[in-house]
Structure formats: structure tokens, C-alpha cells
KOLVOZA-987797 format. One line per 2 residues: number of its first residue (from 1); their letters; for each residue x, y, z of N, C-alpha, C. Coordinates in Angstrom, 3 decimals. Each point is the difference from the previous one (the first is absolute). Layout:
N
NUM	a	X Y Z X Y Z X Y Z ~ ...
END
This chain:
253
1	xx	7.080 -15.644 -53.385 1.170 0.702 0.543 1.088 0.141 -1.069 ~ 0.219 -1.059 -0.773 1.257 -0.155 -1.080 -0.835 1.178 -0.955
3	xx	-1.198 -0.073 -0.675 -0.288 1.579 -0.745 0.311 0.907 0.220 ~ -0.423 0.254 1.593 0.105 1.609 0.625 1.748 0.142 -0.244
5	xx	0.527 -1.207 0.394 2.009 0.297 0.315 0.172 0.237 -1.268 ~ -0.746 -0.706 -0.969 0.379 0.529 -1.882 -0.079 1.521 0.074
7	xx	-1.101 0.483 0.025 -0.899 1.227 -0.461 0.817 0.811 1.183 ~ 0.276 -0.280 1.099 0.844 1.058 0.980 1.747 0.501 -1.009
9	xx	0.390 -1.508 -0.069 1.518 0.007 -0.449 -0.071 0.520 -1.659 ~ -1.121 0.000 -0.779 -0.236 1.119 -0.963 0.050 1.076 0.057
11	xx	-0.584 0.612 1.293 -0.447 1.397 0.117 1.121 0.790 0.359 ~ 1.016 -1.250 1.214 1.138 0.616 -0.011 0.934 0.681 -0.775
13	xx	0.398 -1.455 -0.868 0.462 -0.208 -1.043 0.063 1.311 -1.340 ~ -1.418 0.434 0.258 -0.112 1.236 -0.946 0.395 1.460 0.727
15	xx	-0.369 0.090 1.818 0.774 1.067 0.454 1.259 0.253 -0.624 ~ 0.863 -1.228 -0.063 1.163 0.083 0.297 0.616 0.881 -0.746
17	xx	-0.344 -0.758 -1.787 0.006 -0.055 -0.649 -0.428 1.825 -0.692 ~ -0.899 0.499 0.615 -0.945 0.857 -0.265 1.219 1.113 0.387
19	xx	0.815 -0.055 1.774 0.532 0.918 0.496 1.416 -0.227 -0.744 ~ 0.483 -1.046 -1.014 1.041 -0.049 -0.842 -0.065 0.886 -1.111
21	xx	-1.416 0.426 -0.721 -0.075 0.333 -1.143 0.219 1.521 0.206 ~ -0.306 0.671 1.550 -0.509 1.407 0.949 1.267 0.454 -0.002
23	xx	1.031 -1.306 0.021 1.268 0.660 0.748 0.892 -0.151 -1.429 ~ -0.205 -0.523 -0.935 0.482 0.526 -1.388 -0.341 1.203 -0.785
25	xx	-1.185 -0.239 0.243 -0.478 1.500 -0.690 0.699 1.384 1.043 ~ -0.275 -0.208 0.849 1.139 1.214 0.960 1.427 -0.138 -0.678
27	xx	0.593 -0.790 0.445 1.446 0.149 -0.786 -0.018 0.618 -1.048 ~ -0.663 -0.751 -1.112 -0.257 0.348 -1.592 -0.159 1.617 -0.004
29	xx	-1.047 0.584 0.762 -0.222 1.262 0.221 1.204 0.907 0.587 ~ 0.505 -0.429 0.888 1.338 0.736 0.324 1.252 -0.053 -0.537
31	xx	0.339 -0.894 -1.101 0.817 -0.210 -0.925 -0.217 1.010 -1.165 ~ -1.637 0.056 -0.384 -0.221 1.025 -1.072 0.803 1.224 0.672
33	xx	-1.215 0.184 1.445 1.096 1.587 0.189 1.282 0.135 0.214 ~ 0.831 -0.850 -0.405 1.506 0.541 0.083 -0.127 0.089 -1.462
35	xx	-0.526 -0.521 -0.703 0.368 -0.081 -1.658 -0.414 1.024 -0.276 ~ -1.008 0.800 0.444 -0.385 1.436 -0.393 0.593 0.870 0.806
37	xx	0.660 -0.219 0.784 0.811 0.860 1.025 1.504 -0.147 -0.488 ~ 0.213 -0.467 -0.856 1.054 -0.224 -0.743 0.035 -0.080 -1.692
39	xx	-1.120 0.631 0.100 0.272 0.186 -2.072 0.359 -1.194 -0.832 ~ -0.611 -0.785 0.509 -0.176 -1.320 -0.305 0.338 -0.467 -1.574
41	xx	-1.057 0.954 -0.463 -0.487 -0.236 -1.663 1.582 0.246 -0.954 ~ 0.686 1.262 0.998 1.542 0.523 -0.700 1.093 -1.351 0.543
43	xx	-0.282 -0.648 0.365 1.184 -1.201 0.804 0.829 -0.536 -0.906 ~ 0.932 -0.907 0.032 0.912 -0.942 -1.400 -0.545 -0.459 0.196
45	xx	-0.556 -1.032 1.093 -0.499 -0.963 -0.477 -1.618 -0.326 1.526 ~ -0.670 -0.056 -1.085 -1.366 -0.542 1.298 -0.749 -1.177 -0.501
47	xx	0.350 -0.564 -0.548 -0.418 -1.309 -0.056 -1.172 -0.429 1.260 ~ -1.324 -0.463 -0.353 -1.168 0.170 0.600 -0.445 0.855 1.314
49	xx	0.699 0.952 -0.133 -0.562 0.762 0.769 -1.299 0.792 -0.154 ~ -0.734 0.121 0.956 -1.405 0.663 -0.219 -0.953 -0.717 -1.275
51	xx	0.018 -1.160 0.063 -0.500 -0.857 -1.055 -0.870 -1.779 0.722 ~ -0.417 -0.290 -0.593 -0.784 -1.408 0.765 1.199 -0.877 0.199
53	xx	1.213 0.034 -0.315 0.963 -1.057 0.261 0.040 0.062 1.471 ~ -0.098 -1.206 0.162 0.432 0.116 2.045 1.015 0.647 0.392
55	xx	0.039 0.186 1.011 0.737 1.036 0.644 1.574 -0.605 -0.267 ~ -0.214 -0.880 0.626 1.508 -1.172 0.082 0.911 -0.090 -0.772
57	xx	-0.643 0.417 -1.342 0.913 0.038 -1.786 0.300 1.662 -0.595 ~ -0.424 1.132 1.067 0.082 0.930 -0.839 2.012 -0.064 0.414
59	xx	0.142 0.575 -0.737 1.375 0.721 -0.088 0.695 0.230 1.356 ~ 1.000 -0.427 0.574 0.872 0.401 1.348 -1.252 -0.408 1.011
61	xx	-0.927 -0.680 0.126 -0.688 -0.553 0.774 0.332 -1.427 0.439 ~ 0.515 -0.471 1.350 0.083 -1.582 0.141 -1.065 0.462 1.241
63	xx	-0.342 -1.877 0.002 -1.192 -0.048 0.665 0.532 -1.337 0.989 ~ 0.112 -0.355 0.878 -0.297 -1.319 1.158 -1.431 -0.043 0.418
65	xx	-0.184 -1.424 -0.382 -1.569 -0.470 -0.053 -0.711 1.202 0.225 ~ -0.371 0.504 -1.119 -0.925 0.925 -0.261 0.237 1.276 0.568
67	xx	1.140 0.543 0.763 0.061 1.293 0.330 1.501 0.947 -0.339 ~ -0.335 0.719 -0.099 0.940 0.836 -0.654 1.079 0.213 1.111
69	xx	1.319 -0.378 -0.211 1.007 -0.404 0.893 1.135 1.491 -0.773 ~ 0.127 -0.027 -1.653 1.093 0.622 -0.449 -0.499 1.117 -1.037
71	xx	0.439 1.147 0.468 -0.162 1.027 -1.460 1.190 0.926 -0.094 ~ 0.543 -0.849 -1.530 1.537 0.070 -0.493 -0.423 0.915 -1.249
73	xx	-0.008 1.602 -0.195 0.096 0.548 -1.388 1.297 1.075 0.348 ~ 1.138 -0.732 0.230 1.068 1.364 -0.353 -0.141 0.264 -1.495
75	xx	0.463 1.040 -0.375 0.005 0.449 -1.307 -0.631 -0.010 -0.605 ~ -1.025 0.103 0.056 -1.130 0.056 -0.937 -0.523 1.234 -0.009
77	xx	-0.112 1.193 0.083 -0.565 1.102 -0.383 -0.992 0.498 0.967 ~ -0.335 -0.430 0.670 -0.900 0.460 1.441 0.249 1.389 0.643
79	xx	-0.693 0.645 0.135 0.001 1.331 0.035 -1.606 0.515 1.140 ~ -0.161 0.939 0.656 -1.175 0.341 1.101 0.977 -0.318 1.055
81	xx	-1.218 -0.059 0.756 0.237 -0.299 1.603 -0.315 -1.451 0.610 ~ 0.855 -0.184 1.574 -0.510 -1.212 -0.067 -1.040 0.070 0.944
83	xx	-1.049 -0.474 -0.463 -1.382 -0.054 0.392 -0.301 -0.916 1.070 ~ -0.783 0.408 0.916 -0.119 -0.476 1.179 -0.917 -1.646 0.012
85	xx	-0.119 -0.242 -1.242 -0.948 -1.282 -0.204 1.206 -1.017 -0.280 ~ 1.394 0.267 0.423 0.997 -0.831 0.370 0.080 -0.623 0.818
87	xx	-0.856 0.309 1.378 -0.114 -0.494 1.461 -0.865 -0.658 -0.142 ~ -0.963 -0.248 -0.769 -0.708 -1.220 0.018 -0.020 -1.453 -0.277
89	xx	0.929 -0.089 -0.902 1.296 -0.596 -0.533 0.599 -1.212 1.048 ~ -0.747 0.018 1.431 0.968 -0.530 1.090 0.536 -1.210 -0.076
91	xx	-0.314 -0.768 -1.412 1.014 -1.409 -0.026 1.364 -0.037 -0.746 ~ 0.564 2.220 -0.176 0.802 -0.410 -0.818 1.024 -0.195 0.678
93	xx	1.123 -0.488 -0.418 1.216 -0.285 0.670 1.482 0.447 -0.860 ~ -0.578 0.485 -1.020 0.840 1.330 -1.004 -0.447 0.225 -0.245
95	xx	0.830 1.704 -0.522 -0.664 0.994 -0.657 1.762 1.080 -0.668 ~ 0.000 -0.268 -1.393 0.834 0.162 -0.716 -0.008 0.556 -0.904
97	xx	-0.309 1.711 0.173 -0.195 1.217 -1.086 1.312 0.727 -0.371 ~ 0.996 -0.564 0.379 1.237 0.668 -0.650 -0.309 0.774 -1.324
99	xx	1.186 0.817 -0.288 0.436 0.796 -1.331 -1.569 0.279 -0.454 ~ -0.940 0.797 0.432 -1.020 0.298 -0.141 -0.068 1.692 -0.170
101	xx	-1.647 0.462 -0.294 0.317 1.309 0.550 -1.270 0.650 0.657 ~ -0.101 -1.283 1.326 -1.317 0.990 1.069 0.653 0.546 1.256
103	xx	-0.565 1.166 -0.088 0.018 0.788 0.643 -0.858 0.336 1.260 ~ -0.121 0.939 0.603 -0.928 0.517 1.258 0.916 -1.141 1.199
105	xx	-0.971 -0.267 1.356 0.799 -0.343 0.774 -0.475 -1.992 0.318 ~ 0.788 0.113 0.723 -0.521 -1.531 0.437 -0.928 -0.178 1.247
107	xx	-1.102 -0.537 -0.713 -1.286 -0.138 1.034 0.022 -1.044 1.453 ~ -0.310 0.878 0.635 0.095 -0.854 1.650 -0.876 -1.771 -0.576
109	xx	-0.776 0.297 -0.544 -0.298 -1.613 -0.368 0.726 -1.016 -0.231 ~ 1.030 0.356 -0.006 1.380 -0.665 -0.828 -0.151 -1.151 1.981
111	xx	-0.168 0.486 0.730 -0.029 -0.383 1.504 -0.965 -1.706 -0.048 ~ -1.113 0.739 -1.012 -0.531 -1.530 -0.014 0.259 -1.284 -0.041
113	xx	1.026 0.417 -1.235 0.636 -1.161 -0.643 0.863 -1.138 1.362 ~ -0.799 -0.966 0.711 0.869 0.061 1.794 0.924 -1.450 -1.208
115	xx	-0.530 -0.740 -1.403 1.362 -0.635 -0.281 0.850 0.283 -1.211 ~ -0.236 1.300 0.132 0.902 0.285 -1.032 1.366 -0.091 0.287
117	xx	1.066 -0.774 -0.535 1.901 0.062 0.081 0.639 0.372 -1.162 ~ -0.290 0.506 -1.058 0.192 1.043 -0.851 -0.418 1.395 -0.456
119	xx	0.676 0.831 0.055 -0.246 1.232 -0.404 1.021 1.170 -1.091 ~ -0.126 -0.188 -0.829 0.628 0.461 -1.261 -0.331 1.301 -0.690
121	xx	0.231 1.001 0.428 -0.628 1.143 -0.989 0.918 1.278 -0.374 ~ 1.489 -1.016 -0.027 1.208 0.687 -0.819 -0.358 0.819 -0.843
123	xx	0.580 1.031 -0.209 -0.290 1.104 -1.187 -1.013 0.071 -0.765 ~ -0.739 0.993 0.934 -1.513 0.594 -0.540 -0.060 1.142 0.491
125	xx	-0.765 0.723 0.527 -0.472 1.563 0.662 -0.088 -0.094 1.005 ~ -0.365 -0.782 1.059 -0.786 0.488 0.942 0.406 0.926 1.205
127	xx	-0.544 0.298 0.404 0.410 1.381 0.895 -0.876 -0.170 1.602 ~ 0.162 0.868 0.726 -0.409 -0.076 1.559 1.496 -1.156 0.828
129	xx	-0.826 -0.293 0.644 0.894 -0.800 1.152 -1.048 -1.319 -0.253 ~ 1.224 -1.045 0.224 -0.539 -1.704 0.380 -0.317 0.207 1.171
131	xx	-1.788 -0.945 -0.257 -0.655 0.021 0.934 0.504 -0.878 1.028 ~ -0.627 0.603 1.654 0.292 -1.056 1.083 -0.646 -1.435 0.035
133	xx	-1.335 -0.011 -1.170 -0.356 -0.757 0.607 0.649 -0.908 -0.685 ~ 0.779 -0.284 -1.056 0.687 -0.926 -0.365 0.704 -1.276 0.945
135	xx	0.126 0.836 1.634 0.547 -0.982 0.915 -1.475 -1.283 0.231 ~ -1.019 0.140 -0.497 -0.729 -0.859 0.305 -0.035 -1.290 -1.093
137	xx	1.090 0.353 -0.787 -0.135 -1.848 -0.746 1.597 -0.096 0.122 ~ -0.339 -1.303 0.914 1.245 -0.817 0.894 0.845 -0.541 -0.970
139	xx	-0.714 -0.569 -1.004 1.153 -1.089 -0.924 0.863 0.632 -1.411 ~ -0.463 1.800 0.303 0.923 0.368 -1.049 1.624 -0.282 0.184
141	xx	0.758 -0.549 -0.884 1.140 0.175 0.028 0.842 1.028 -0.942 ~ -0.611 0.245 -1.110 0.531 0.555 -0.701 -0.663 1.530 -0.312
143	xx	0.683 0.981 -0.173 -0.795 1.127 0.100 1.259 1.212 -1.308 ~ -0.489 0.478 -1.046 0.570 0.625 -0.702 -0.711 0.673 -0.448
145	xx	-0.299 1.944 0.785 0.014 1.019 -0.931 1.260 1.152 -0.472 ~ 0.529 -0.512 -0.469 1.362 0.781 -0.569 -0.446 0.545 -1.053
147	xx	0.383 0.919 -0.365 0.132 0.829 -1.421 -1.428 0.920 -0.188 ~ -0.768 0.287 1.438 -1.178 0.662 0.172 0.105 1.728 0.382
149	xx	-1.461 0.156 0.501 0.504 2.013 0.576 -0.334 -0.359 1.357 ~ -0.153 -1.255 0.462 -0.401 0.033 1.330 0.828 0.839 1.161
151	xx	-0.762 0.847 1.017 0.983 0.829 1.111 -0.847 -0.711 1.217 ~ 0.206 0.975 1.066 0.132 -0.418 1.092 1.439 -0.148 1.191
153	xx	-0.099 -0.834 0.346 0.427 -1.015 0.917 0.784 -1.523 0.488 ~ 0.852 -0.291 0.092 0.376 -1.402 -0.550 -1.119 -0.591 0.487
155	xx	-0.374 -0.696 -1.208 -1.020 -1.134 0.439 -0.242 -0.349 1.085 ~ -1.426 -0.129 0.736 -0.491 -0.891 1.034 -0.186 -1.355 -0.233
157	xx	1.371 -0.473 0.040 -0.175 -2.201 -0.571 0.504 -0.403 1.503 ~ 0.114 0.336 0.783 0.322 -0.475 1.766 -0.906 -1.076 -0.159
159	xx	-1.364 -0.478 -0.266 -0.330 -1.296 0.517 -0.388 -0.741 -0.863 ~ 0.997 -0.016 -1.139 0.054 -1.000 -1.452 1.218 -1.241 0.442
161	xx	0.044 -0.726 1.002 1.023 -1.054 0.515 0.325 -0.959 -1.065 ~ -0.533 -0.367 -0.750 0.546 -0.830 -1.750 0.219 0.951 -1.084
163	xx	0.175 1.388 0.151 0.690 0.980 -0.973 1.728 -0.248 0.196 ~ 0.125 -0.195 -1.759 1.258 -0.479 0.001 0.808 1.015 -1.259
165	xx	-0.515 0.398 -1.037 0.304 0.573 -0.707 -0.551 1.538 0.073 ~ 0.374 0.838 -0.059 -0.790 1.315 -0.322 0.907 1.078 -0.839
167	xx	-1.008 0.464 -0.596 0.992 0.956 -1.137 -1.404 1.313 -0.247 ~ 1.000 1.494 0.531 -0.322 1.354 0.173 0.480 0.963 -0.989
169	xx	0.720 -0.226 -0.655 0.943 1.078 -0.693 -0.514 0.541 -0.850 ~ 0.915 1.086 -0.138 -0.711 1.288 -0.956 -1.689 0.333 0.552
171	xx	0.287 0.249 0.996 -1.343 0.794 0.229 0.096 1.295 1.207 ~ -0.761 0.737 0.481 0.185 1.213 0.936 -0.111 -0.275 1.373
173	xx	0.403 -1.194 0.334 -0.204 -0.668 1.696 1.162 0.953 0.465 ~ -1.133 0.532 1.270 1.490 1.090 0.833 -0.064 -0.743 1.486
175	xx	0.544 0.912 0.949 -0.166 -0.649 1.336 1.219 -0.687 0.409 ~ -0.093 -0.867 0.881 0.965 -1.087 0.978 -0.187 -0.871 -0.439
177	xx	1.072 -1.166 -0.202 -0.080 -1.600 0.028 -0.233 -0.028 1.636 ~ -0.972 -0.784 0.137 -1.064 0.016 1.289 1.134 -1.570 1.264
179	xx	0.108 0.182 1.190 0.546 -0.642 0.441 -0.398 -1.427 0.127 ~ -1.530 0.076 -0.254 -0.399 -1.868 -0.496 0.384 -0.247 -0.963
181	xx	0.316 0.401 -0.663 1.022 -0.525 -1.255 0.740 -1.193 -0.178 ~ 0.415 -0.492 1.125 0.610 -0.834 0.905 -0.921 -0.980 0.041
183	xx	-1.271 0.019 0.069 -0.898 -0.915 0.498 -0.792 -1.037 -1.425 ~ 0.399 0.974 -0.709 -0.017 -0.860 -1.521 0.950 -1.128 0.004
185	xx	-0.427 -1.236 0.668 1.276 -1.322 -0.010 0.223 -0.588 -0.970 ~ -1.056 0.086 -0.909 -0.268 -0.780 -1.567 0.575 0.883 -1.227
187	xx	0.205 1.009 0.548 0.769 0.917 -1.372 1.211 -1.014 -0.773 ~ 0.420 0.291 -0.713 1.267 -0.122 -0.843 0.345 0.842 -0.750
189	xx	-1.187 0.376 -1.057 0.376 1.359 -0.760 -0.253 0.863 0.595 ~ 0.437 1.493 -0.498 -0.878 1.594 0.364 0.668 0.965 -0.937
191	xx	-1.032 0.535 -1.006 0.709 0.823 -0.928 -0.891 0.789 0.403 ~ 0.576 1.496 0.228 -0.121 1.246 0.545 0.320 0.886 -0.816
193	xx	0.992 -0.068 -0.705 0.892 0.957 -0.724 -0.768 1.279 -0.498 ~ 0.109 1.152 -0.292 -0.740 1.052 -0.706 -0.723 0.902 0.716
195	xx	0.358 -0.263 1.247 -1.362 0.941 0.788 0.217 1.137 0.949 ~ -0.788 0.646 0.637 0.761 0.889 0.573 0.175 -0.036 2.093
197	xx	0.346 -1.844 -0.062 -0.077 0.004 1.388 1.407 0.275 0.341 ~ -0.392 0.534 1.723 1.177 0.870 0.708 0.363 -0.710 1.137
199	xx	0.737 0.884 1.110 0.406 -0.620 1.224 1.199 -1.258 -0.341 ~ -0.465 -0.931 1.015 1.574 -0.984 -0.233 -0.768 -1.457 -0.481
201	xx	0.810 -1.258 0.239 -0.136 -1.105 -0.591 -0.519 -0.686 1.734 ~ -1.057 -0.262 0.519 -0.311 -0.359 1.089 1.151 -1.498 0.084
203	xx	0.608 -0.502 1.691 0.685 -1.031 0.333 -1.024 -0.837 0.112 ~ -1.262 -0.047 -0.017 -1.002 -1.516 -0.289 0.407 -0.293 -1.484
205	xx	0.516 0.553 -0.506 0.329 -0.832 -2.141 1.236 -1.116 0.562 ~ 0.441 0.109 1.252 0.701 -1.154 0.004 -0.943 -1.698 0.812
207	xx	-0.967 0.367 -0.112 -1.182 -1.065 0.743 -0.137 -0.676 -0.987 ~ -0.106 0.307 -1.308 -0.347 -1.011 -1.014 0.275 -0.673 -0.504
209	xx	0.502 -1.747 0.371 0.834 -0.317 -0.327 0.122 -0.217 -1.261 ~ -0.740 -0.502 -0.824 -0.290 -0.257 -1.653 0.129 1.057 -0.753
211	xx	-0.019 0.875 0.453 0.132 1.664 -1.029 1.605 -0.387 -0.796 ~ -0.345 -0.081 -1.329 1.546 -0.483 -0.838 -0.172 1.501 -0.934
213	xx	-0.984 0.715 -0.014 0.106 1.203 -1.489 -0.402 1.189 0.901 ~ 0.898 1.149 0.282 -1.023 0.910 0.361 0.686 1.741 -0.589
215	xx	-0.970 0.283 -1.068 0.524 1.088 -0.651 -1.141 1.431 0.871 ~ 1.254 0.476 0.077 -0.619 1.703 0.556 0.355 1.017 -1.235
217	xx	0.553 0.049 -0.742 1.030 0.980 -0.531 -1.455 1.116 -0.504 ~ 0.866 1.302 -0.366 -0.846 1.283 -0.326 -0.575 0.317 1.225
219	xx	0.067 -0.338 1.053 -1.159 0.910 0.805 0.746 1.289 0.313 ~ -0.386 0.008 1.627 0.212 1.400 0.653 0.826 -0.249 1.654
221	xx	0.552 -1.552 -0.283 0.752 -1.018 1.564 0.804 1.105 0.291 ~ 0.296 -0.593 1.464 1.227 0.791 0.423 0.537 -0.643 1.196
223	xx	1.273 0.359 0.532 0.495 -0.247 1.262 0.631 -1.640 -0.026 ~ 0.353 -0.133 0.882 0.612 -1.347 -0.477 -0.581 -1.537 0.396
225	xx	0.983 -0.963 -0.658 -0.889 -1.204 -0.683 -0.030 -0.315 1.521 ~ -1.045 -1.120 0.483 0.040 -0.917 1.037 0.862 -0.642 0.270
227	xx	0.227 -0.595 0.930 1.362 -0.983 0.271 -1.073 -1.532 -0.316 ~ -1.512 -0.168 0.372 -0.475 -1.125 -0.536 -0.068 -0.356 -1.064
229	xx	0.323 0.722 -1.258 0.313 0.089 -1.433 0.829 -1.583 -0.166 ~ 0.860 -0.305 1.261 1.079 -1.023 -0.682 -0.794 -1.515 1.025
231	xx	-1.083 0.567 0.618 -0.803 -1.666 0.359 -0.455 -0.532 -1.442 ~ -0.574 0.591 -0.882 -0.259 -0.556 -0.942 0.584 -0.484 -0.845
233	xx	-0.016 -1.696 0.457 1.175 -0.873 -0.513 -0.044 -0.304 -1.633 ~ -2.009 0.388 -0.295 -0.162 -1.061 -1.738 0.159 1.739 -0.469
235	xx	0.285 1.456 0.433 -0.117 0.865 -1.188 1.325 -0.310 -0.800 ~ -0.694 0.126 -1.674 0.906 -0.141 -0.981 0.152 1.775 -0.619
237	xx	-1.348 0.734 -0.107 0.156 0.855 -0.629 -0.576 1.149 0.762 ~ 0.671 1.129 0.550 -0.325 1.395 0.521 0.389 0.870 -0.693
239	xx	-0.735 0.925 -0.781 0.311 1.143 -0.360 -0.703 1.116 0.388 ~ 1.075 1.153 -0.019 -0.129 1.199 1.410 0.297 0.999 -0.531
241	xx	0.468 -0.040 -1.401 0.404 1.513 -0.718 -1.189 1.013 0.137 ~ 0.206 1.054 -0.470 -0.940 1.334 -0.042 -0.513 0.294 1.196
243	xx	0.896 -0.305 0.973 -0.619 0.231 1.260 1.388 1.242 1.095 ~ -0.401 -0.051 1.146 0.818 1.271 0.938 0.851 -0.794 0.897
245	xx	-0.036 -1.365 -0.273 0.602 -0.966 1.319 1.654 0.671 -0.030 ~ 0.375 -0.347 1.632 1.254 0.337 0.353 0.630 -1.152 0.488
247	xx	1.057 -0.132 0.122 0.914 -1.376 1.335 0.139 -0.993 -1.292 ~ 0.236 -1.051 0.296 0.521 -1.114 -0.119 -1.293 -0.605 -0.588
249	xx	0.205 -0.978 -1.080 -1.425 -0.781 -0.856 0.202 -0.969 1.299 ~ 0.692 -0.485 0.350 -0.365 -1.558 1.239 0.408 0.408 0.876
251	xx	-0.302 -0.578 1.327 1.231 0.060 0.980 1.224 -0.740 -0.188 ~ 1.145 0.759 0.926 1.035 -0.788 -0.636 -0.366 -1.791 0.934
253	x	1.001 -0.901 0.137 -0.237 -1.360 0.247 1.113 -0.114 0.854
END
């Protein structure tokens, strides 16, 4: 019996082991295709990328016990599209392509990611509208595409409840600030500025209590401010220029 429990707890032992080596080589493989989906070879810096170095050591790669948690290359020269072999990715928990220059749109895969809480892809190209399915990873808090061609719609982030930061600006978002707006309790920041949204400033922006930064300026606002404008006890900074507003910035007291 003690042989067979040897020779069983071997055999295991090598599954395990076997479906560890299955699920590196996948990663490894979907890491290449961003590196070729990103002009890899032209980068500042790629330090083992697409090379036998483990995955764990190439360049803007961190790893938690063995899985790829972080991929940090702002500035580095990255250029294509972002390729849908990003969603496979599902242990990352950032993703930090700032000052880049990919383009095309952002892939509904991005939905996979259910722990991703960073999202960074400040000034690059991309264009279309942010996808909905982005509401399917709960623990993003932080969310920044500013300085993009993205249009559309104000974002669909209604069921991101630990979104705390978000930053939009300079891009072609038209439409309404949407009346769940309000329902974002975790906000603090919201940079908007640059875009071409219309209509008024919805009275749910006074629901939030933590909202301390909230820039609109450049759009296409109008009509006058909320009277819930002055519940928000922590705002430090509102700016409202380039806009059509009328009446009074607060109510009076």
C-alpha cells in the first residue's frame, strides 16, 4: 500500500507540476503577442523579452508566486494595437501603458481582467468608446485614459463600487453626465476636462461624499450649478471654466 501511495503521490506530483509548465508556456505565449503587437524589437528598453529568460525578469513584468500580477512599460516606445491576448493575462492587477503610442480601440477583453485595480493608458491613440465590459472587474480603483481619441459616451463605470480615481480628458466623450453618477460613492477624483459633454451638472454629484477634485472645464455644460454642489464637504478643487453655466457657483448659505 505505502508503494502504490509513493507511485500514486508521484504521478500526482508530476500532473501538477506538468499543468504548471501548460500554464507558463500560455502566458509566455501571450506576452510574446503583445511584444509583437507592439513592435517590441523598436522598444527603449526590452530586457528579456521574447527570449528563454523567465517571464518574471523580462522588463516591466512583476510576477506574485509565479503569475503575472503587473505590466508597467510607460514610455517606452510601444506602438500597434492592444491585442486581445491581454485578457488572458487574468492574474493581472495592473496595467500601465502611459505616454505610449497604441492605437485602434480597447478590446472588450479588457472585461476579463475580474482583478484588475489599475488601468493606465494616458496619452496614446486609442480611439472608439470604453468598453462596457470593463464594469466586470470589481477591484478597479483607478482608471486613466486621458490624453486619447476615445468618443462615445460618458463612460459605463456605474458598477465599479471601489473606483476612486478616474481621469478622461482630452478626448471626444459627448453626451450627458448620466444621473448614476451619484452612485459612484468611492470617487474622489474626476477629470473630465476637454470634451464635448453637454446638458447640465446632474444633483446626484452631491451624493459623493469623498469627491475632493472634480474638473469639467472645456466642454459644452450649461444651465445652472446644483444646489448639492455645497453637500460636498471634502471638495477642495472644482473647475468649470469653458463651459455655458449660468446663476450662482454655490448656493447662497
Amino acid at each position: 500500500h505505502e508503494r502504490m501511495w509513493n507511485r500514486c503521490g508521484s504521478l500526482a506530483l508530476v500532473v501538477i507540476l506538468g499543468l504548471t509548465v501548460v500554464a507558463a508556456d500560455v502566458i509566455t505565449d501571450d506576452l510574446v503577442r503583445l511584444f509583437r503587437a507592439w513592435n517590441g524589437p523598436s522598444w527603449i528598453r526590452n530586457d528579456g523579452w521574447n527570449t528563454a529568460t523567465p517571464v518574471c525578469e523580462w522588463f516591466g513584468v512583476v510576477c506574485e508566486s509565479g503569475l503575472v500580477t503587473e505590466l508597467n512599460l510607460d514610455s517606452n516606445g510601444l506602438a500597434g494595437s492592444l491585442d486581445r491576448a491581454l485578457g488572458n493575462l487574468t492574474s493581472l492587477k495592473t496595467i500601465s501603458l502611459s505616454v505610449n503610442r497604441i492605437s485602434g480601440s480597447i478590446p472588450t477583453e479588457i472585461g476579463l481582467l475580474t482583478q484588475l485595480e489599475r488601468l493606465n493608458l494616458y496619452e496614446n491613440s486609442f480611439s472608439g468608446q470604453l468598453p462596457d465590459t470593463l464594469n466586470s472587474c470589481p477591484e478597479l480603483w483607478y482608471l486613466n485614459v486621458g490624453l486619447n481619441e476615445l468618443t462615445g459616451t460618458f463612460p459605463m463605470i456605474v458598477g465599479l463600487s471601489k473606483l476612486s480615481r478616474v481621469n478622461f480628458n482630452d478626448n471626444h466623450i459627448s453626451g450627458t453626465i448620466p444621473n448614476w453618477f451619484g452612485e459612484l460613492k468611492s470617487l474622489t477624483k474626476l477629470v473630465a476636462d476637454g470634451n464635448n459633454l453637454r446638458s447640465t451638472l446632474p444633483a446626484s454629484v452631491g451624493q459623493i461624499p469623498g469627491l475632493y477634485f472634480l474638473t469639467l472645464s472645456n466642454n459644452k455644460l450649461s444651465g445652472t450649478l446644483p444646489d448639492s454642489l455645497g453637500d460636498l464637504g471634502q471638495l477642495q478643487i472644482l473647475m468649470l471654466n469653458g463651459n455655458n453655466f449660468t446663476g450662482p457657483v454655490l448656493p447662497p448659505t
